[in-house]
C-alpha positions in Angstrom: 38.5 146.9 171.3 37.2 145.3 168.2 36.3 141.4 169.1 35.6 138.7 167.0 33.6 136.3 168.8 33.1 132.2 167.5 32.7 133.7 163.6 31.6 131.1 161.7 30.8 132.2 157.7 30.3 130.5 154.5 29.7 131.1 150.8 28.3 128.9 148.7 28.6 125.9 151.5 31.9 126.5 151.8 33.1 127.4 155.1 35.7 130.4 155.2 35.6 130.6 159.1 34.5 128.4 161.7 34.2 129.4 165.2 36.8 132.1 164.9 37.8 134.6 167.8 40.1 137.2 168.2 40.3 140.6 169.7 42.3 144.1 168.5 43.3 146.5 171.1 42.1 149.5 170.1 45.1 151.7 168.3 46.9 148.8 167.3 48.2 148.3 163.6 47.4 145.1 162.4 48.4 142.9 159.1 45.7 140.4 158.4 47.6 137.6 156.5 46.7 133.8 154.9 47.0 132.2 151.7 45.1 134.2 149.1 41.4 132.4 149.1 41.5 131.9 152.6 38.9 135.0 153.1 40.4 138.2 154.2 38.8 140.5 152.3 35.5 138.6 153.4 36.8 139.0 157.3 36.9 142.7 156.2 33.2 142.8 154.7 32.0 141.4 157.8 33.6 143.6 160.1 32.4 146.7 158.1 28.7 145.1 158.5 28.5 145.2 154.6 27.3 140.8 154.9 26.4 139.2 158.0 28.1 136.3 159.8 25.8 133.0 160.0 27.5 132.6 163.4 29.3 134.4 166.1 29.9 138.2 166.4 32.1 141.0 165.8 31.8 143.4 168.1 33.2 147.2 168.2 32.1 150.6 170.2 28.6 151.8 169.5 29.9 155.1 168.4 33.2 153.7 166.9 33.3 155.3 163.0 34.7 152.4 160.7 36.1 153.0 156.9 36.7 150.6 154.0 38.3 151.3 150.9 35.3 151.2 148.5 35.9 148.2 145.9 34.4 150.7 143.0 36.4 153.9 142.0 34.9 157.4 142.2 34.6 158.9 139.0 32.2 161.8 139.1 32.5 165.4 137.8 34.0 166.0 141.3 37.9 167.8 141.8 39.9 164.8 143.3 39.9 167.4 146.6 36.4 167.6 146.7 35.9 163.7 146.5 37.9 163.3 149.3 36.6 166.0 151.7 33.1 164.4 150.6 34.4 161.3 152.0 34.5 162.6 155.7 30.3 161.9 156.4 30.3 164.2 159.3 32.3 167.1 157.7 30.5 166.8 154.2 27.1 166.9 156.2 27.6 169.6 159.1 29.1 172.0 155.9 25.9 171.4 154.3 23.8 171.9 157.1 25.7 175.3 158.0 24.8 177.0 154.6 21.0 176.3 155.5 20.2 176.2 158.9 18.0 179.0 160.9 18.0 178.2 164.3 20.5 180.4 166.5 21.4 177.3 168.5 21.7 174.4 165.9 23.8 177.0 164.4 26.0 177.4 167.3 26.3 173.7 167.6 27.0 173.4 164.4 30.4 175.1 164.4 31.1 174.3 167.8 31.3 170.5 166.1 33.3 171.9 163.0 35.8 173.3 165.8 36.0 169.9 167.5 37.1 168.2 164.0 39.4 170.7 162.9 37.0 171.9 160.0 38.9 174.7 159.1 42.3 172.7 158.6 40.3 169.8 156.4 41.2 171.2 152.9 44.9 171.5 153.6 45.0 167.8 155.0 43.4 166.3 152.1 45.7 168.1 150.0 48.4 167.1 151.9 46.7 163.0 151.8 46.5 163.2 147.7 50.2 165.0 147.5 51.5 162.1 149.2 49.6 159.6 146.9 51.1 161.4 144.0 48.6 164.1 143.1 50.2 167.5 142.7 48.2 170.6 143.0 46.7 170.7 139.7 45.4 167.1 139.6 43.7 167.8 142.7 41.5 170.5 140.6 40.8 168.0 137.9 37.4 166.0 138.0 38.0 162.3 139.5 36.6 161.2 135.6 39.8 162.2 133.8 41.3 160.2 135.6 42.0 156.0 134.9 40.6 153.3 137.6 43.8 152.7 139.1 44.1 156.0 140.1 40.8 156.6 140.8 41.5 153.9 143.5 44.3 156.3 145.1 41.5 158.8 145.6 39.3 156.2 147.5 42.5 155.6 149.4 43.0 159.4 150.1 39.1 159.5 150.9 39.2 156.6 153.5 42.4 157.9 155.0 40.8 161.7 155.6 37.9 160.2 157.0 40.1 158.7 159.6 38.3 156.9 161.2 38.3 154.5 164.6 38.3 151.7 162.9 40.8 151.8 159.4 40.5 148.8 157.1 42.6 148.9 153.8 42.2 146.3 151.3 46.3 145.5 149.8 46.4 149.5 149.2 49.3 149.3 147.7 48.5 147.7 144.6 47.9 150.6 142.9 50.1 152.5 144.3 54.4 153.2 143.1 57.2 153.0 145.5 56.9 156.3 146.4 53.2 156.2 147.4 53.8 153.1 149.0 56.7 154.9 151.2 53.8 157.5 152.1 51.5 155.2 153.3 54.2 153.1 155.3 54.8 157.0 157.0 51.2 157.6 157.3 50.0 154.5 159.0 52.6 154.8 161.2 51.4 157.8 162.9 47.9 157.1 162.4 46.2 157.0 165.6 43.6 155.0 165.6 43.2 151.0 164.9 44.3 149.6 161.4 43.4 146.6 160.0 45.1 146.0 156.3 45.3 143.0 154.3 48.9 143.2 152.2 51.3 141.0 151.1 54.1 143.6 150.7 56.8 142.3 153.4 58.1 145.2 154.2 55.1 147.0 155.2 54.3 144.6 157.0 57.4 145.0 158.9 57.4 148.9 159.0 54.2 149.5 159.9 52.3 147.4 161.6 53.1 146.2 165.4 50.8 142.8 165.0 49.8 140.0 163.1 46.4 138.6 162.2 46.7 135.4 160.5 43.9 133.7 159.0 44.3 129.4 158.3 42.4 126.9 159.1 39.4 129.1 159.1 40.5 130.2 162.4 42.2 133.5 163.5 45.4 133.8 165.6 46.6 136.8 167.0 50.3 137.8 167.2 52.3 140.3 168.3 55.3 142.2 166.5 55.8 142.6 162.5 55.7 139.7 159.7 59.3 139.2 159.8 58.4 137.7 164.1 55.6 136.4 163.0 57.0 134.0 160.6 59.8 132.9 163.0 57.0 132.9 166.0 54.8 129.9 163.6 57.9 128.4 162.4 58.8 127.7 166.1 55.2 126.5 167.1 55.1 124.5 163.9 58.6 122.6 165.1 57.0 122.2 168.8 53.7 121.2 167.2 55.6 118.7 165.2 57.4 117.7 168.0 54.3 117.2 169.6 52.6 115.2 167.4 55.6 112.6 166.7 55.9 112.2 170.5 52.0 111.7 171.2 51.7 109.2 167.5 54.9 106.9 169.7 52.6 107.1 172.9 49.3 105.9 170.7 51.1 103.0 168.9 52.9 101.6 172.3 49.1 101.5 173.6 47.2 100.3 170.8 49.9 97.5 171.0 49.1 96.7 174.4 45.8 96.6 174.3 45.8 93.9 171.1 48.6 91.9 173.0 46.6 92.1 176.4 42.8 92.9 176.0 41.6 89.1 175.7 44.5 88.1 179.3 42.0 87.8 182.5 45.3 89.7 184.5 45.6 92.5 182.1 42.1 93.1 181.0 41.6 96.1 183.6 44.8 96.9 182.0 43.7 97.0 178.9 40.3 98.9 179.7 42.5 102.0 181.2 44.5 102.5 178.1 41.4 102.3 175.7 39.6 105.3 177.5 42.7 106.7 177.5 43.2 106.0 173.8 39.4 107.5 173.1 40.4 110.5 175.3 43.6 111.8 173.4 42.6 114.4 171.0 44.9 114.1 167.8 47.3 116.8 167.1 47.2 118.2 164.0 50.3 118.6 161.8 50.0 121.9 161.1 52.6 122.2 157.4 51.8 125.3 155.5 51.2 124.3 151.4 53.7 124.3 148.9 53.6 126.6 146.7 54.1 125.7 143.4 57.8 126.9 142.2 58.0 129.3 139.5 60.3 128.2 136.4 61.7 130.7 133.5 64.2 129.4 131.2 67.1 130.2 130.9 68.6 131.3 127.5 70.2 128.5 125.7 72.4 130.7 123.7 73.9 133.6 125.6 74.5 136.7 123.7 77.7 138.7 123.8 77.6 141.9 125.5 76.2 144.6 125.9 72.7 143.2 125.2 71.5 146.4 124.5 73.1 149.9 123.7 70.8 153.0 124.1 72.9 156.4 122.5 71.5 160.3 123.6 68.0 158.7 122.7 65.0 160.0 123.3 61.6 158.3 123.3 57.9 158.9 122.9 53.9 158.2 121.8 54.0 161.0 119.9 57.0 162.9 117.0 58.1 166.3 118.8 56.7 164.9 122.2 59.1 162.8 124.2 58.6 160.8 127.4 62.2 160.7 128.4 65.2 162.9 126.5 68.8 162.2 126.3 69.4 158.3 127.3 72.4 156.4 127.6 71.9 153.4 129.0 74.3 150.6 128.4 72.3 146.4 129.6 74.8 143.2 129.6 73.3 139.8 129.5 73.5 139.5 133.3 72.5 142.9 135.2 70.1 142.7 137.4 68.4 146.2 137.6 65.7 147.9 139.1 63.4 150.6 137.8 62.7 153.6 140.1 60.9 157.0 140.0 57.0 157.7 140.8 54.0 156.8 138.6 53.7 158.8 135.1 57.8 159.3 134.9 58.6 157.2 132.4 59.2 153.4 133.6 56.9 151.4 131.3 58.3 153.8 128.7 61.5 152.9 129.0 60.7 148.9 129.4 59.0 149.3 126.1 61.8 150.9 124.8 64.1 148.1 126.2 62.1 145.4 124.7 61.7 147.3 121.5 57.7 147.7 122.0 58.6 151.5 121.2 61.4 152.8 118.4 63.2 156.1 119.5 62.4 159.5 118.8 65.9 160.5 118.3 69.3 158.8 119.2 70.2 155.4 118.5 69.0 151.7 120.1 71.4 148.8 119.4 70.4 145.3 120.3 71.1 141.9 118.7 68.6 140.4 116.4 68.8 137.5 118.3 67.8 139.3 121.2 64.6 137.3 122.8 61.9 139.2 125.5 60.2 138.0 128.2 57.5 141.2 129.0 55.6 140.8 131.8 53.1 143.9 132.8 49.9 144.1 135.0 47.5 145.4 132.5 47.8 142.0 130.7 45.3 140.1 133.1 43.1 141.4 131.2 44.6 140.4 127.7 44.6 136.8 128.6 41.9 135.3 126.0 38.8 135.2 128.7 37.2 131.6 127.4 40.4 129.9 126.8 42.5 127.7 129.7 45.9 127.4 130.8 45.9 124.4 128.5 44.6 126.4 125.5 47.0 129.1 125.8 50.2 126.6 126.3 49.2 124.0 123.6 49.1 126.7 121.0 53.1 127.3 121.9 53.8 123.6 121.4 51.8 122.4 118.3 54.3 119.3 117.3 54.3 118.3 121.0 52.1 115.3 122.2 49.1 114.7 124.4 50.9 113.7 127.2 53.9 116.4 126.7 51.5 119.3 126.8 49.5 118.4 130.2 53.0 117.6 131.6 54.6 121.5 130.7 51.1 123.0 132.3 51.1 120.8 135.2 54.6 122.1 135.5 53.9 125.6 135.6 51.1 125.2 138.6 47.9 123.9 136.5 47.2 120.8 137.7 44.1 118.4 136.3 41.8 120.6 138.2 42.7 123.8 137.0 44.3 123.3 133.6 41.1 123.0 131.3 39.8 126.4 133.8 38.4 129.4 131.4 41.4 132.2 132.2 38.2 134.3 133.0 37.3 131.9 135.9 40.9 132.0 136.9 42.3 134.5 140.2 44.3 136.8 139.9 47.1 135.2 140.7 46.9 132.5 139.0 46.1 134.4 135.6 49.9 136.0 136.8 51.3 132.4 137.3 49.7 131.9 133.3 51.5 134.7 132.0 54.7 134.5 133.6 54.7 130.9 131.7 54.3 132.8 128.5 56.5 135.9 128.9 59.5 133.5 129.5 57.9 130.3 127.5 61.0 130.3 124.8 64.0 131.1 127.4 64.7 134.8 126.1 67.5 136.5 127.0 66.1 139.1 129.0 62.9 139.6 131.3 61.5 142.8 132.1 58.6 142.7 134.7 56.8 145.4 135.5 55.0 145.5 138.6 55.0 141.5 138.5 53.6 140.9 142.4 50.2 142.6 143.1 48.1 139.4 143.0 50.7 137.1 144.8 50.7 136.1 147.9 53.6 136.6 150.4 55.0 133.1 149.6 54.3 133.0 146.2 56.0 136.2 146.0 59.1 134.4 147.6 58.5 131.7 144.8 58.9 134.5 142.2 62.7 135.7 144.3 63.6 132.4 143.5 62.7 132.1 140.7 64.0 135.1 139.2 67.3 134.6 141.0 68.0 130.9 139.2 67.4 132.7 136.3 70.6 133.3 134.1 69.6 136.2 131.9 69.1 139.7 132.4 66.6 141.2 134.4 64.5 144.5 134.4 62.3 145.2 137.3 59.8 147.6 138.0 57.7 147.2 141.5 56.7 148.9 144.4 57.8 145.8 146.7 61.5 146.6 148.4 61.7 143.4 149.9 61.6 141.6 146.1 63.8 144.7 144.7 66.2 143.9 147.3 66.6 140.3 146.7 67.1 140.4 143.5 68.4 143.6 141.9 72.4 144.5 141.6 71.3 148.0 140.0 69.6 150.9 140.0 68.5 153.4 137.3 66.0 156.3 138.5 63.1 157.6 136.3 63.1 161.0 136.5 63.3 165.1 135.3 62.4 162.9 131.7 65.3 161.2 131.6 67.2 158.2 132.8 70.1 158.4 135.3 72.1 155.1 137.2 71.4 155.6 140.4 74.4 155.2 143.1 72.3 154.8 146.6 70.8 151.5 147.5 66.9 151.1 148.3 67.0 152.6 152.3 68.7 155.7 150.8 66.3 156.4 148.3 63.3 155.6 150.6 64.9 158.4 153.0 65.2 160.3 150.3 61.9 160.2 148.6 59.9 160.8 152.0 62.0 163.6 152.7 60.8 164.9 149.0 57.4 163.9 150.0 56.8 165.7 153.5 58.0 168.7 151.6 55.7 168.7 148.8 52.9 167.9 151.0 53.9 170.3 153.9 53.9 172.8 150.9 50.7 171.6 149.6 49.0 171.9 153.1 50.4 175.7 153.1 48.3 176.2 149.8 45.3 175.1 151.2 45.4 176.7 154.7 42.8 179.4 155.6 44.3 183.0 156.1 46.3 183.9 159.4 47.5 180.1 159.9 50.9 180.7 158.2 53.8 181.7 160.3 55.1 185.0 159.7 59.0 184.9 158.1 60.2 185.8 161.5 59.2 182.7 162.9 60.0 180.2 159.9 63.7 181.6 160.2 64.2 181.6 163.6 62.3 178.0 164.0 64.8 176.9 160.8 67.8 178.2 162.5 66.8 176.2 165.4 65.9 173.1 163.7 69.8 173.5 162.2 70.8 173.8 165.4 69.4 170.7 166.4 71.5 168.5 163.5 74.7 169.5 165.7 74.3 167.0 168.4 73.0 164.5 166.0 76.3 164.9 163.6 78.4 164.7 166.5 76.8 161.2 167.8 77.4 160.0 164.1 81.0 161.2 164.1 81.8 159.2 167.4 79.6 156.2 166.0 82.3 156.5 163.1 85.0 156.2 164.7 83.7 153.2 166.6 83.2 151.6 163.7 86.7 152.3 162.4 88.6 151.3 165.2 86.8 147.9 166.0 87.1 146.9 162.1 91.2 147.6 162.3 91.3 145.9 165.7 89.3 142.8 164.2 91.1 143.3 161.3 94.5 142.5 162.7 93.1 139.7 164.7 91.9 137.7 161.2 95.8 138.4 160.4 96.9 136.4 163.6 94.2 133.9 163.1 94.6 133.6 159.5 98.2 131.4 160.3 98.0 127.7 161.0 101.1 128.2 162.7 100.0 130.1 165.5 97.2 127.3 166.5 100.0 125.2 167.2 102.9 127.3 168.5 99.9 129.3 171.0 96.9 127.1 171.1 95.4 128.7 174.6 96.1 131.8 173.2 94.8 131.5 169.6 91.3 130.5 172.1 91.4 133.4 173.5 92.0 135.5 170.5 89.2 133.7 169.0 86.6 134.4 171.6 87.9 138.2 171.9 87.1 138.8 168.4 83.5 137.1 168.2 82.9 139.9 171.6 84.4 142.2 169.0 82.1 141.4 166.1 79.3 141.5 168.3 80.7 144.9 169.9 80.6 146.5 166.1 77.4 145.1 165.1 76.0 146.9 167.6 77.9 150.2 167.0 77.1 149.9 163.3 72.7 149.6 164.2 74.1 152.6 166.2 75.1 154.2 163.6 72.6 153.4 161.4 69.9 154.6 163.9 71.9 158.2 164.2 72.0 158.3 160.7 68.2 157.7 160.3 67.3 160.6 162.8 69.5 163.0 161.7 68.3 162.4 157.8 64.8 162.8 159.7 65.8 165.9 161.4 67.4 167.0 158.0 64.9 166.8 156.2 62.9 169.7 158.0 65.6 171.7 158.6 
């Protein structure tokens, strides 16, 4: 078990914990969550032993190994495959040792050890790791330099996750990571099996892959069990009860307070009195525990509409370079109010196409039509570090509204989450989120018509990130979305268009679908990528591979059958419920058969409830038999 035991820690006077305690089974999958500030990634530090508490204890198995994602990318002359099989310690130094040792019995030890952790298999599971991260086989033979930091960071992912050790502790992972690799990782840490400990933000992983919750206020740590989506009712619930509390104890205080002032100086009550004083100096306040605001997110909307389409794309093509397209043959059609979402893996085209959207790029060949009217809002991550480093949130909003007053300018960057504290802040002092909450300000600053965001979330926190749903949902222009975060994708998007094979293509599934599909796609490529790798002899001979196929096929039968019954479940409780809503559906027949129209009533709520639960049947048949499907 890994215990935390009366942690107290604090930078700069500051106190990030105080007396904080909690203990993590050991192979349990834990979320660490809080307010971004709060001091996760410090609580991680600490438990990797890379600072020291001032108070307290954590406390884990002697021989317990323990990983963090390094904070600085590798970026030596090292193959990506070779960085990560450096990363095991053990491995990297019992190979070493092999090639030079002369002793018949170290020898012998030696390689019994490599036999104990699979040594043989390790190059065919780190190329399986990096596949599913979005390396193909000839990226992992390139040296980690060619590569940029961000994905330099996937191959300190893939390095930590090889390593695998007791004690996992990922760092919000997925911000550099695409849908797809974010899908991976939700698959891997599922059926990782050791302890996790991961500070994210993204909802649904959250809710996929993790069976507790670590949550970090009040410099103190509370363990629950379950994903975020229990969590979150679970506080809500103790917050209400808390509140409760509070309100209940606060009427209890006042009635004594005013009998002690109406009786303390009365001979007859004085004893009285007395009692409820040491009472009153023995109740311990209850705090009233109210999670922040957040401040709301605002964009404009467009004062003047524009007719549709917004934008016409005609068998386009588009490019960096004459003669070297990106993406080939686009026909895209973008009224003023889709909602749409971007989809397809890192290096397929996306940010190409938003450029080409917002007329960053011109086409290669075909034909963009957009109004000249047309007004962008462009939003993309590598911005942060375009904000001008020494000026403030004041600075960068005052130059936007030179004819405006004083008084009109502090009010717009109050309004946007900059209060007196923070709105004369250099942008270089600023977080990350908060350099985010600046730019969003900008992008839509002069209510354009459409807003294209691309991969708007990574420094947000889960709330703020809630903030931004809402805020993009009040919105009445168009929208363009790229991110690797379902939950805001789902909440927000009406459409789909997949990035892919260079081109662009609607796409007719919803999110779940394409998740099924895409870690179908990406057990394949890394079952295949593990086969590259293996030593000699560890392949199956065809023989086998066909006959274990032909039984795998076999094995969908059952599974299409339960599906097929499910079905026609489904179908006949949604024609029985549907002629009930007939009956129901005529005032008449409340007042001709009132007992009966009761009993219809009731019938049909046990009816809804009856094909609920058929549909999550179906759902879940569905699910194994696209499981079972995909290895077929």
């Amino acid at each position: 078990m890994l215990h935390i035991n009366d942690l107290s820690y604090r930078i700069q006077g500051r106190p990030l914990f105080e007396h904080a305690t909690a203990g993590i089974p050991d192979g349990h999958k834990v979320g660490l969550v809080g307010r971004n500030g709060t001091g996760k990634t410090t609580l991680l530090r600490l438990i990797a032993r890379e600072i020291h508490p001032d108070d307290g204890a954590i406390n884990f198995p002697r021989n317990a190994t323990i990983a963090h994602v390094s904070q600085e990318a590798p970026g030596g002359p090292e193959t990506l495959l070779e960085t990560v099989l450096a990363a095991h310690a053990e491995l990297a130094a019992l190979s070493a040792e092999a090639e030079t040792a002369e002793d018949a019995h170290r020898i012998a030890e030696i390689h019994t050890r490599l036999s104990d952790i699979d040594a043989h298999s390790a190059p065919a599971r780190a190329a399986r790791i990096l596949s599913g991260l979005g390396f193909d086989e000839a990226a992992q033979a390139r040296p980690c330099a060619e590569f940029s930091g961000g994905w330099r960071m996937r191959v300190a992912l893939a390095g930590a996750l090889f390593a695998a050790p007791d004690i996992l502790l990922l760092d919000e992972p997925t911000n550099y990571l695409d849908l797809e690799g974010t899908l991976w990782l939700e698959d891997f840490i599922q059926g990782y099996p050791h302890t996790v400990l991961i500070v994210s933000h993204d909802r649904d992983l959250l809710n996929k892959s993790v069976d507790s919750i670590l949550h970090l206020t009040e410099r103190r740590l509370t363990f629950y069990t379950g994903g975020y989506d229990r969590f979150e009712e679970t506080r809500r619930e103790q917050q209400r009860l808390q509140l409760k509390l509070k309100k209940s104890q606060d009427d209890q205080r006042r009635k004594m307070e005013a009998f002690v002032e109406r009786f303390r100086a009365k001979a007859t009550k004085a004893r009285q009195a007395q009692s409820r004083l040491k009472a009153l100096a023995k109740m311990q306040p209850i705090a009233a525990e109210i999670d922040s605001e957040v401040v709301p997110f605002r964009f404009p909307s467009p004062e003047r509409p524009l007719g549709n389409p917004l934008i016409r794309i005609e068998n386009a093509s588009v490019g960096y370079d004459p003669g070297k397209p990106v993406l080939r043959n686009i026909s895209l059609r973008l009224d003023c109010d889709d909602r749409v979402g971007l989809l397809g893996a890192n290096g397929n085209g996306k940010s190409t196409l938003a450029k080409l959207l917002c007329g960053k790029l011109g086409t290669l060949e075909g034909h963009r039509h957009a109004s000249k009217k047309l007004e962008y809002g462009y939003f993309a991550q590598h911005q942060l570090d375009e904000l001008r480093p020494k000026l403030s949130a004041y600075d960068h909003i005052a130059e936007l509204m030179p004819d405006a007053t004083e008084a009109q300018k502090r009010a717009k960057v109050a309004g946007i989450g900059f209060g007196a504290g923070k709105a004369d802040t250099a942008s270089e002092k600023l977080s990350g989120g908060e350099k985010a909450r600046l730019l969003f300000a900008l992008a839509t600053f002069h209510a354009p018509h459409l807003l294209i965001f691309d991969e708007p979330t990574n420094h947000l926190d889960v709330d703020s990130r809630e903030a931004l749903i809402y805020a993009l949902n009040d919105y009445e222009g168009a929208v363009i979305l790229i991110s690797h975060d379902r939950h805001l994708l789902e909440a927000t998007v009406d459409r789909l268009w997949a990035v892919r094979g260079g081109t662009v293509t609607p796409y007719d599934g919803d999110l779940e679908s394409y998740r099924l599909e895409r870690l179908a796609a990406l057990r394949q490529a890394a079952g295949a990528n593990a086969g590259a790798g293996a030593a000699p002899g560890v392949k199956l001979k065809r023989e086998d591979e066909r006959r274990q196929a032909a039984q795998r096929r076999a094995g969908l039968a059952p599974l299409r059958k339960q599906m097929a019954e499910h079905e026609k479940r489904i179908e006949a409780l949604q024609k029985k419920i549907a002629a009930m809503d007939l009956a129901l559906g005529d005032p008449a027949f409340y007042e001709k058969q009132a007992a009966k129209a009761q009993a219809l009533t009731q019938e049909r709520g046990q009816l809804a409830k009856e094909l609920k639960a058929a549909e999550e049947a179906w759902f879940e048949a569905s699910l194994a038999y696209e499981e079972a499907a995909s290895t077929a």
